[in-house]
N, C-alpha and C positions, 0 to 999 in steps of 0.2 A: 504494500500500500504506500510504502513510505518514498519507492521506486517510483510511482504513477505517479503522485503529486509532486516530485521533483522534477519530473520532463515536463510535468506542465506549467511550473512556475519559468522553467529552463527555456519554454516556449515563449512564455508570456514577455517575460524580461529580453530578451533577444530579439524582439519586436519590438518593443519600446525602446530598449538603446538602439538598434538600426533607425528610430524614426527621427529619436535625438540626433545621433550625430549627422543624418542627411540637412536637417535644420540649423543646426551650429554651423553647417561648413557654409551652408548660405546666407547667414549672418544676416535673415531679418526672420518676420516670425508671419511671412505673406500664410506659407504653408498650411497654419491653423487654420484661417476660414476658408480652405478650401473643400468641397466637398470629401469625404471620406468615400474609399472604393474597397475598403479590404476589412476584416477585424479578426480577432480571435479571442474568443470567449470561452470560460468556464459557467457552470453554475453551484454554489456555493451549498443550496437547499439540498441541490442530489447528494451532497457527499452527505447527507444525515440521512437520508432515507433516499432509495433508489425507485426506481422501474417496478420489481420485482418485489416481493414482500419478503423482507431479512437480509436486503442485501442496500450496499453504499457506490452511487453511481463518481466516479471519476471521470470527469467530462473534459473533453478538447474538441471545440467547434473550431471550422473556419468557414468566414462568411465572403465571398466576391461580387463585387456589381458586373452584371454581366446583360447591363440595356442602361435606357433612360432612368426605367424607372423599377427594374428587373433585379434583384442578387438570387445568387444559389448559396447555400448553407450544406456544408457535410458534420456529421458528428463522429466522431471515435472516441468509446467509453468503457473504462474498464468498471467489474461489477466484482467490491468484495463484500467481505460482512458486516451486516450494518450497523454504522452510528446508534441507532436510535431502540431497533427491537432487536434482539438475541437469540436466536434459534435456541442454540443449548440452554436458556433461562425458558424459554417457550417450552421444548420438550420435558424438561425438570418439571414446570408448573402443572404440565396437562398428564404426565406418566409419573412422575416421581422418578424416575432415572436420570443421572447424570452421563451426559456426552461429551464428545468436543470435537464439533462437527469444523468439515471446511469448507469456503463457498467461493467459486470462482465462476468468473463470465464476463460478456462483452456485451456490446452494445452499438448497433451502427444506426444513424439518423440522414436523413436529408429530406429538406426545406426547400422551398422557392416560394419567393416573397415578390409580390407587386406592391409597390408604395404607391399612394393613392397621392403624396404632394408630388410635386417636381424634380424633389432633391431624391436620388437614388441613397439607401441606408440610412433616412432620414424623415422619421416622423410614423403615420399611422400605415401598416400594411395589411394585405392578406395573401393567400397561396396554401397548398396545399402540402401536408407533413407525412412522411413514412416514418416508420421506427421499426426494427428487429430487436428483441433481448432473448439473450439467454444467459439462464444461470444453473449451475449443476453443484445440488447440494451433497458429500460423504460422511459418513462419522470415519476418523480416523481410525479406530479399533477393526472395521469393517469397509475398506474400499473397493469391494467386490460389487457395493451394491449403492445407489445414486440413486438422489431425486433430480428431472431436470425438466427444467422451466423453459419455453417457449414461446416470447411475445411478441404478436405482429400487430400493427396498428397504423391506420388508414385514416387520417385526419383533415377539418378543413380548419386553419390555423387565420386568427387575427392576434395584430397585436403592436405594440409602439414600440418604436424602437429611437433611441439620441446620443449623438454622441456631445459628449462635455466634459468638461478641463483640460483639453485640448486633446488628450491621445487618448482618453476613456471612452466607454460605450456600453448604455444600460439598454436589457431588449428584456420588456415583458408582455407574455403571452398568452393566448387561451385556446384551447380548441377543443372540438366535437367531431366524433366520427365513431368509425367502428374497433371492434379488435378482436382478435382470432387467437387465444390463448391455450397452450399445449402442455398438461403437466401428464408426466411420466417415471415410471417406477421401473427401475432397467437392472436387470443382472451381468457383470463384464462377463467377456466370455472369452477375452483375450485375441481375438479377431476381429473383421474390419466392423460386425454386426452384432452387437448388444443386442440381449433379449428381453423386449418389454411385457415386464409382468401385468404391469397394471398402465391404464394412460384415460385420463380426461380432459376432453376438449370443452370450452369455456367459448360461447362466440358471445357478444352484445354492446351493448354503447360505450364507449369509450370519452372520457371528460380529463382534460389537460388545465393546468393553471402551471407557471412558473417563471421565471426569470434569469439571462445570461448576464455575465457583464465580462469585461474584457480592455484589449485595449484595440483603437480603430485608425485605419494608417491610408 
């Protein structure tokens, strides 16, 4: 975990001195009111509670203008255990058994955003939103045998987005759509095909709230 939130600070910070020094070496500050085309964002909320129920989302967006009034948005996120609820505290309360479970998974996203003002990455948008997650839960004593989680969601996404203090960028958002949700109870079997003991499929409405920030170049 401690590996993921350093590439992304590593990310973050390397974009912000790249923008600094292209600004210093021109020795006035025209650059700030210019429109912003690029950014890359974290979000702050996912790392307390993820996608997945028991898991903490690690998030690295990057966002490009790619029209007038057009950007594309891709997300790459890793998924471990969460901040906020505790599988092993979960299983303790519901069984009386003590575990110490591990939980890993990813996360892939992409956006397209039409801004409804003039200025492209600037102001109120809308577009539509994909997400996959997957998360694969073990108990360490037992990794023969895994839960794993399968999330797709099919979203119509509004939301504002600004940038200010000259290299920062706040984007929050909402959306509704569907989602197509896969849980599975699987035996390893040490070849390429795992045998699923048990699996529930979950389809129905899907409701987003959240917010990115970053910095915008």
């Amino acid at each position: 975990m401690n590996r993921i939130l350093g590439l992304m600070m590593f990310f973050v910070f390397m974009g912000y001195s790249s923008i600094a020094q292209d600004n210093f070496r021109q020795n006035d500050f025209s650059n700030f009111k210019r429109p912003k085309h690029n950014a890359i964002k974290t979000s702050p909320l996912a790392m307390i509670q993820g996608p997945i129920i028991f898991t903490s989302e690690y998030r690295l967006s990057i966002e490009k203008a790619v029209g007038k009034q057009l950007s594309a948005q891709m997300g790459l996120s890793y998924l471990g255990p969460s901040n906020l609820l505790s599988l092993d505290e979960f299983i303790l309360a519901e069984t009386g058994q003590h575990v110490n479970t591990e939980t890993n998974g990813f996360r892939l996203q992409a956006t397209f955003k039409y801004f409804l003002s003039d200025e492209v990455m600037d102001g109120f948008y809308i577009g539509p939103h994909f997400s996959y997650s997957y998360a694969e839960f073990t108990e360490r004593s037992n990794p023969q045998t895994a839960i794993r989680m399968h999330y797709r969601n099919a979203v119509f996404m509004g939301g504002w987005q600004k940038p200010f203090a000259k290299f920062l960028v706040i984007d929050f958002f909402t959306a509704i759509g569907g989602r197509n949700n896969l849980i599975e109870a699987v035996e390893r079997t040490g070849t390429l095909y795992d045998n699923v003991v048990d699996s529930e499929q979950i389809r129905g409405i899907k409701l987003m709230l959240g917010f990115n920030i970053g910095v915008a170049f």
